[in-house]
DRENSEMI-764206 format. One record per residue: x, y, z of N, C-alpha, C, O in turn; residue in one letter. Coordinates in steps of 0.05 Angstrom, whole numbers, plus 5000, padded with zeros to 4 digits. Atoms other than C-alpha are relative to their C-alpha. Layout:
residues N
XYZXYZXYZXYZA...
end
This chain:
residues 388
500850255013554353275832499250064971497950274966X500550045031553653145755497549985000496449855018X503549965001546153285735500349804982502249644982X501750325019542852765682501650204973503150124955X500149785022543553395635502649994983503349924960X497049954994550353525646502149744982503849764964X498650155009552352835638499249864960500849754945X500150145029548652625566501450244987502150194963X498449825026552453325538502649875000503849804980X497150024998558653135565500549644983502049604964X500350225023557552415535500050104969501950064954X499749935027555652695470502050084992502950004971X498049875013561153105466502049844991503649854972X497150264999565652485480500549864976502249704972X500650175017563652255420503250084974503850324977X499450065006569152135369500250144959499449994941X501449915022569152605301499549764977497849774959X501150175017569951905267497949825001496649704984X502850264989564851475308497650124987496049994972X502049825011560352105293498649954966496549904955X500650075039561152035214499649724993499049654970X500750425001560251185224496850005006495749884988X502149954989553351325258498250084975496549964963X501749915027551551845203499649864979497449894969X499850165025552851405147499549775009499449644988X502550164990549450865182497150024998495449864990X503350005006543251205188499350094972497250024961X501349975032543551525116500249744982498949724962X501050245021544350855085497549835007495749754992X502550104991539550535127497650104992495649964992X502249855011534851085099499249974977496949934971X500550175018536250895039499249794985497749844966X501450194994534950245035497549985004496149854988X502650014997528250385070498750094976496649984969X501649875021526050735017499949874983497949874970X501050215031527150224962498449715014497349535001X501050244993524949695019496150124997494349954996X502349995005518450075011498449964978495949964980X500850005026517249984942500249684992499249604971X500850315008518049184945498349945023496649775019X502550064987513949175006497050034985495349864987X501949915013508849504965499849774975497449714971X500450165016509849004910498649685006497149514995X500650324981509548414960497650004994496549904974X501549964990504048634992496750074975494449984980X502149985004499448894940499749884973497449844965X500850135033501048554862500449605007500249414992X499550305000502647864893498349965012497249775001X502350054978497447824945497549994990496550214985X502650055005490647514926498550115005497450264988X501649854985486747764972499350324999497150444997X500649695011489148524962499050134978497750334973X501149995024488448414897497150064996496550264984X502950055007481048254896499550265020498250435008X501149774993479948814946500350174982498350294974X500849775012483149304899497950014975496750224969X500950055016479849044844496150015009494550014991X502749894991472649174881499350175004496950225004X499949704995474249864899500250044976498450184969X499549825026476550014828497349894986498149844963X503250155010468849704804498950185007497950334990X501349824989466050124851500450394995499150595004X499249745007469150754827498550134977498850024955X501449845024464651254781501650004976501249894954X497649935036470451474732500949654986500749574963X499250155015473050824727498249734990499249544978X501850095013466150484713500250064972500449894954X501949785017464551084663502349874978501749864954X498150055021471250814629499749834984499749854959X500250175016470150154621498149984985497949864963X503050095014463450204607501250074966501549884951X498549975027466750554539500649764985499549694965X498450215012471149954527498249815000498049684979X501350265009466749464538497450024975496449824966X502550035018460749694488502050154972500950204950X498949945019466349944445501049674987501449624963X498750265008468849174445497949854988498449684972X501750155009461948954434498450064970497349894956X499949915024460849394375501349904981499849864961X498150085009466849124343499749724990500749684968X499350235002465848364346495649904993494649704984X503250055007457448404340498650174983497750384991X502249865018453448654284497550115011495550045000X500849794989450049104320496450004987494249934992X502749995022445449274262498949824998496549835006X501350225002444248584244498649845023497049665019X501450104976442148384309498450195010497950125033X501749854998437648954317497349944978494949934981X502550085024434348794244498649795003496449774992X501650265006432648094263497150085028494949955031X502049904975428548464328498450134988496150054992X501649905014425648904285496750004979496749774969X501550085019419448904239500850024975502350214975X500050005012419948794171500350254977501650254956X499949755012418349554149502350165013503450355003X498049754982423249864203502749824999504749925009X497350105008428949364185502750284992504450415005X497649715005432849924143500450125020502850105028X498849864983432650344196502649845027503549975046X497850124977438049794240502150105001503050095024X497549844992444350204227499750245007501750325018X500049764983442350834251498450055026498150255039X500950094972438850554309502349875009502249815033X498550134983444550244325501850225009502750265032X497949744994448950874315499350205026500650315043X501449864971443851214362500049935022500150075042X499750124975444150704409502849965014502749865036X497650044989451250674425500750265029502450205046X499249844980451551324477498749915024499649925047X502750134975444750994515501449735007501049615028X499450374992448650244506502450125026502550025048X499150084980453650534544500850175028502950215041X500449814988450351014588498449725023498549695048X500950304979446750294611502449855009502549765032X498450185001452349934606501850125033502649975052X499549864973454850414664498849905024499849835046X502150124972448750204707500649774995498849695009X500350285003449749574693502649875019502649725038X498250044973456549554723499650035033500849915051X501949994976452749744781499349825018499749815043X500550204991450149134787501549835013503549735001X498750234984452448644846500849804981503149734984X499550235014452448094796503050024981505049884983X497549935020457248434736502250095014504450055005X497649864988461448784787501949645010504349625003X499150204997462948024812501649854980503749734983X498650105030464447804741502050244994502350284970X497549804998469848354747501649925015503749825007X498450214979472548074809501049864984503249904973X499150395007473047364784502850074977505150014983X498349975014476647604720502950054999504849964985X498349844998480948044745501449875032502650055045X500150244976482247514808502249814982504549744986X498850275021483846994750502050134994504150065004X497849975005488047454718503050035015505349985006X496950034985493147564777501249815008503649785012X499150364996492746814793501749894977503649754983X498250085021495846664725502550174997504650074989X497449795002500647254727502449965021504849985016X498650164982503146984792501849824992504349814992X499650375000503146244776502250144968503849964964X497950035023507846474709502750185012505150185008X496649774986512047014750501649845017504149875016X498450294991514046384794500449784994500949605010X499750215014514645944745498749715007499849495007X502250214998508145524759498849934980498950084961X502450025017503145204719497849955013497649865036X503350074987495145174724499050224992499950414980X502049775013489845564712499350024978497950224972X500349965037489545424633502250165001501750344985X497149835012496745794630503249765000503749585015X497550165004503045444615502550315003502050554999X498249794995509945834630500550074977500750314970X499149975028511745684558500250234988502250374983X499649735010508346214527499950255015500350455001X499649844980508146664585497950314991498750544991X501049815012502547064557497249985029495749825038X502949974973497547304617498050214988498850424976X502449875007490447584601497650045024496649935044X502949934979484847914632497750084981496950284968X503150045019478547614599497150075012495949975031X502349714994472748154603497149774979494749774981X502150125025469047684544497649825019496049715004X502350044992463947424597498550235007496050265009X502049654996462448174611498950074977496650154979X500949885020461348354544497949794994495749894993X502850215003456447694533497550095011495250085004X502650024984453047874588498550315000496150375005X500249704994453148624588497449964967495250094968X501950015021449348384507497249965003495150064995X502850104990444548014538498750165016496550075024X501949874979441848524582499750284985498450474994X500549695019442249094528498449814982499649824961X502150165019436448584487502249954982501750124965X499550125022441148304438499849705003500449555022X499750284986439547614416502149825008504349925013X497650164991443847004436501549904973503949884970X498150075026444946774363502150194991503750074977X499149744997448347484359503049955011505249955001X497349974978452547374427501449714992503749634993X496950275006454346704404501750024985503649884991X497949965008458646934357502150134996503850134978X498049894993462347314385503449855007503649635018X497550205005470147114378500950025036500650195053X498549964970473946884442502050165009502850155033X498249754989478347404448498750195008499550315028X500549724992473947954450499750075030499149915048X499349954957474848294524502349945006503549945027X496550044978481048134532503150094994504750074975X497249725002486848594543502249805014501949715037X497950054993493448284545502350105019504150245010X498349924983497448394608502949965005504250125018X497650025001503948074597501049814982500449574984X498450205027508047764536501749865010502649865033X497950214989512447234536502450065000503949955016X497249765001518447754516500650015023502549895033X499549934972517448004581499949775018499449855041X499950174979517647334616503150025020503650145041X497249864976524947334642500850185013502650115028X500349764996524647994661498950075022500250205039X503250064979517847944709501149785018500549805041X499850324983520547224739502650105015502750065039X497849914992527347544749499350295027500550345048X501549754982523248194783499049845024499949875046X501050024969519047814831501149835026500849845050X498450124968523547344865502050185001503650015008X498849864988528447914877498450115016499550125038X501449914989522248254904498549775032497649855054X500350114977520547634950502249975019501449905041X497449984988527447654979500050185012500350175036X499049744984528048374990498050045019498550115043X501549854982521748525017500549885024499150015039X499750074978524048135080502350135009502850265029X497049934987531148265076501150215007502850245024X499649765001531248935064499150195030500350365043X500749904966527349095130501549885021501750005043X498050024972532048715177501950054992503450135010X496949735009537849035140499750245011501350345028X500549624989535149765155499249925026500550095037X500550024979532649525223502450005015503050155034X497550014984539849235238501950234998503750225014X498249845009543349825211499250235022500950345036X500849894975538950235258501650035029502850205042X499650064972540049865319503449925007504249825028X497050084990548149785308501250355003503050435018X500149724993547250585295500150065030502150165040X500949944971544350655367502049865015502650015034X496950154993550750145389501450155000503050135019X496649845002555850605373499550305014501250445024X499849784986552751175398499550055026498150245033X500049954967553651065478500950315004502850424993X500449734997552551725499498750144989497950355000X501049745005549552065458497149794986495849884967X503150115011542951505443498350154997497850214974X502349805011537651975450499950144977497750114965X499049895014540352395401500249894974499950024953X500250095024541051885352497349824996496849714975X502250075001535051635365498150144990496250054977X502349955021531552155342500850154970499450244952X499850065030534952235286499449834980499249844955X500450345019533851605260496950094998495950044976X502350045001526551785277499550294976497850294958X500049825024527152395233500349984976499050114961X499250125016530652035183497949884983497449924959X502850265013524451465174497150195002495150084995X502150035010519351995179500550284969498550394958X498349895026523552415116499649774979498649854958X500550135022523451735076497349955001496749834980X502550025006515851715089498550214990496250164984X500249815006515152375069500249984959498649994940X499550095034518752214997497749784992496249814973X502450255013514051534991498650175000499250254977X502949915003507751954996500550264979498450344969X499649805016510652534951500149844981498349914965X498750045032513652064889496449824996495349824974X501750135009506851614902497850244985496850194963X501849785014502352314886500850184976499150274960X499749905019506452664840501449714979500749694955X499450205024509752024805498149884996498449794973X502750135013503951734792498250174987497150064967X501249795022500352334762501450044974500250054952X498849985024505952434717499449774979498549784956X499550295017506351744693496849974982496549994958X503349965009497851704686500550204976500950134953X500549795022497752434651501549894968500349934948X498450045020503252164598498849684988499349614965X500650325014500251384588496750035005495549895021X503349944996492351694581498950154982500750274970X501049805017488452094540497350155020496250095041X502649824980483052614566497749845008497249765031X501550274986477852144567499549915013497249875021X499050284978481151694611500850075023500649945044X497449754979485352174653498349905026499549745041X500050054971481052094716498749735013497849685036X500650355005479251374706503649965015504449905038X496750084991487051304711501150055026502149905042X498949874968488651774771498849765018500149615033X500350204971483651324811500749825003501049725025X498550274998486350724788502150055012502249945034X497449884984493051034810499649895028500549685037X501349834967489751264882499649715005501349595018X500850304993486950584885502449765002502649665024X497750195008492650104865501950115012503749955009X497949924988497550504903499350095027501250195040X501850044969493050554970502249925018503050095034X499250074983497450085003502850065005504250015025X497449824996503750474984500750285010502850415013X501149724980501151065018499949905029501650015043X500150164977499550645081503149975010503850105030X497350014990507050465089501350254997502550305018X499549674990509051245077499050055025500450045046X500649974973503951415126501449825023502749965039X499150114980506350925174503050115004503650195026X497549954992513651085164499550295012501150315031X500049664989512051905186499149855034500749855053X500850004971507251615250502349845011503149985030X498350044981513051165278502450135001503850175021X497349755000518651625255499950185019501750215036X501549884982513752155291500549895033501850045048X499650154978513851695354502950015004503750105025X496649964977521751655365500550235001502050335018X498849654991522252345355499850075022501650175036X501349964974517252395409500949905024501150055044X497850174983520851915451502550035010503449975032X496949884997527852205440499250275011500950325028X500149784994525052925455498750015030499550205043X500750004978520752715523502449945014502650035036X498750114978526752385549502650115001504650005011X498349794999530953045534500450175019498550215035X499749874979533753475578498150315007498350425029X501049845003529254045564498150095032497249895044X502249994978524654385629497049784993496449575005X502950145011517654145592500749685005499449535017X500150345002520653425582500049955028498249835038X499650134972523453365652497650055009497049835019X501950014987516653595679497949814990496249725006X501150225014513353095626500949775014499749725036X498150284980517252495656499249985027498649785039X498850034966517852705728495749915006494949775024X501950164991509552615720498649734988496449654996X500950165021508552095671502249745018501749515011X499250094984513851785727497949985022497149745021X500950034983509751835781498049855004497749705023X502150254999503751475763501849744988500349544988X498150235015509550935727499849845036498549645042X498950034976512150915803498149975019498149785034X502549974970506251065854498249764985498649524990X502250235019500850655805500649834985499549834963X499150125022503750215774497849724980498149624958X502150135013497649765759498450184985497650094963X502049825017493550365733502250154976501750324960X498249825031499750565684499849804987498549834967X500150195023500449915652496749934991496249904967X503149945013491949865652499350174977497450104963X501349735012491550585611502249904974501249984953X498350085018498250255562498849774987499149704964X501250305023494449625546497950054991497349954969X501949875018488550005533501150194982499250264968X499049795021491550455491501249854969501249914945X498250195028495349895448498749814992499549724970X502050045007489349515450497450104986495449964983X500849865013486250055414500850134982499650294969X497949995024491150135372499549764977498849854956X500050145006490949495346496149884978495649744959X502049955006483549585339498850134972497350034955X499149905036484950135278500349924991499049844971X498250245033489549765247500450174983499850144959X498749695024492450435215502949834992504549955006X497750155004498250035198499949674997498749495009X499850325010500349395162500749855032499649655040X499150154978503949235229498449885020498849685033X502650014977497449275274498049814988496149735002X502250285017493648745222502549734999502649574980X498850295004498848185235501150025024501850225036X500050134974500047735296503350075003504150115026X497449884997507747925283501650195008503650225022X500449674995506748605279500550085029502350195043X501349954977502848605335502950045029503550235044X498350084988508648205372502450235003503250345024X497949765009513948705344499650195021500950235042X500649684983510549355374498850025028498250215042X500149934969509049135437501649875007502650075018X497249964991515048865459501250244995502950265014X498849854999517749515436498650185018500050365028X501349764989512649945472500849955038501750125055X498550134974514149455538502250065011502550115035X497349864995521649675529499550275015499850335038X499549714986520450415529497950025029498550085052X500550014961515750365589501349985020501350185034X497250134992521050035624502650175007503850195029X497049905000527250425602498150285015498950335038X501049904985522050985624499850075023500450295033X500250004968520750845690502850005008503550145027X496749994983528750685701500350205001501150285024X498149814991530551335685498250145015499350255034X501349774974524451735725501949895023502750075037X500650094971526551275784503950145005505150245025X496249884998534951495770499850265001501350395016X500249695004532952175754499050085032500150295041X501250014973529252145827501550045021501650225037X497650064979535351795863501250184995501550255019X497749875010540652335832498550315007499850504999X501549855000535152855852499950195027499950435032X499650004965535152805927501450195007500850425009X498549834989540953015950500650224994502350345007X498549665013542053665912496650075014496350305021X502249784983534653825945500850055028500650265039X499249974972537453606014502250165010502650165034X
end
């Protein structure tokens, strides 16, 4: 009698040197693909999205270096647009007037050694939020050709206005208000996108709303027409494929740590340098997340294709991971729903934080249970008689 063994070689072998090379070039484009589908997921997900937005934008507040930065910029901006001196002289007495420009000169390492703590504050860190909230709401609403918000598409100029920080950041370093009132309305605010670049950006993000969907049931279907052609030898390409997706998660987490250092080190000065990295680390968080994820489920079919290999270890893996499938079958699916119910729990993955997701990975986990138990129970039947 033909063993289990026996028959997936002799299948594989059956295979076809051209079916073979259709398969391969299936899964290497499919790999492909994934890899650029990770980089508009990442766009989706973290420059269009409100919500992520404002989270990263509270982590990067909360960050030492990149407090210590702004604090710089912002008492460098308030220097710039406030007489400093003169609004120190009018605080002053009469005899210690003269001395306002070199009290002020003195005071600039303490303005923005406070100005540091000050970001500190629950209150200013909020007025960071909001700003920087507003600003992606307008950057949006012009990259989709909306209006609102005080922005028109027209001129397609998006800003991130800091000029209530610097008011307020005055007011709490004692300067008076006649002072902060005249401060011009620009000051604080760093221009994020010209109107040059409008076609450009508008043309970028709806290709990016498109792909990021399409691109994953492209590489999904390319997958699963892969695993189609290869009757006989599935396992096999199964965990290739899973080798494959955790190789492009491998590259995402390499180009996000070293391409992003490069880029930082070259658009920074010393200064700034680890202000920038964390901004990096931070703003590219959720493109790390989808690396990681692609290694752990890549990881998983490997695991999957290699348990349900012909190897001694696997078959003795199976034949008990069968038995409670088979003898218990209420206490195997109990210990699987706890398990994926605690999965879900994490939420190490974008997929495990959405009701989709969710849907996705356990129907797939349901499958392999399933195809599981078929083959312990065939491997069982085909087992018998060569003992008898």
């Amino acid at each position: 009698m033909i063993t289990e063994p026996a028959r997936t070689e002799a299948s594989s072998a059956g295979l076809s040197g051209r079916r073979r090379a259709v398969i391969w070039a299936l899964v290497v484009v499919a790999s492909l693909i994934a890899l650029g589908s990770t980089l508009t997921a990442w766009v989706h997900r973290q420059m269009l999205d409100e919500q992520a937005w404002r989270d990263a934008s509270a982590e990067l507040i909360q960050d030492a270096a990149v407090r210590e930065a702004l604090s710089v910029y912002l008492v460098n901006e308030l220097y710039a647009n406030v007489d400093v001196a003169a609004a120190l002289a009018q605080e002053l007495p009469p005899e210690l007037k003269p001395l306002a420009p070199t009290a002020a000169g003195a005071l600039r390492q303490p303005a923005t050694d406070a100005v540091d703590r000050l970001l500190d504050a629950p209150h200013v860190q909020q007025l960071w939020i909001d700003a920087s909230s507003l600003a992606q709401t307008k950057l949006v609403n012009v990259l989709e050709d909306k209006t609102g918000h005080g922005i028109s598409t027209g001129d397609g100029t998006v800003t991130l206005d800091l000029g209530e920080i610097v008011k307020q950041l005055g007011t709490d370093l004692g300067l008076p208000s006649s002072a902060l009132d005249r401060v011009p309305p620009d000051a604080g605010v760093v221009t994020v996108m010209r109107s040059d670049q409008l076609a450009a950006a508008q043309t970028g993000v709806q290709a990016v709303r498109v792909l990021s969907a399409v691109l994953l049931v492209l590489v999904l279907g390319l997958y699963a027409l892969a695993l189609y052609l290869a009757r006989g030898a599935r396992r096999e390409t199964l965990r290739n494929i899973g080798c494959a997706v955790v190789v492009v998660g491998l590259i995402v987490l390499v180009v996000r740590r070293i391409g992003g250092s490069v880029t930082v080190d070259a658009l920074t000065g010393p200064s700034s340098r680890d202000a920038g990295h964390q901004a990096r680390l931070i703003g590219t968080a959720l493109l790390g997340e989808i690396g990681w994820a692609a290694v752990l489920y890549g990881g998983i079919a490997v695991l999957g294709a290699t348990v349900a290999g012909p190897t001694r270890p696997a078959t003795a893996v199976r034949r008990r991971i069968g038995a409670v499938l088979n003898d218990q079958p209420v206490i195997a699916w109990a210990v699987v729903t706890l398990l994926f119910l605690l999965a879900i729990l994490w939420g190490g993955t974008h997929a495990l934080r959405t009701w989709w997701g969710i849907l996705v990975l356990g129907a797939l986990l349901v499958a392999g249970v399933l195809a599981l138990r078929n083959h312990t129970l065939r491997e069982a039947a085909e087992s018998r008689p060569a003992e008898a």
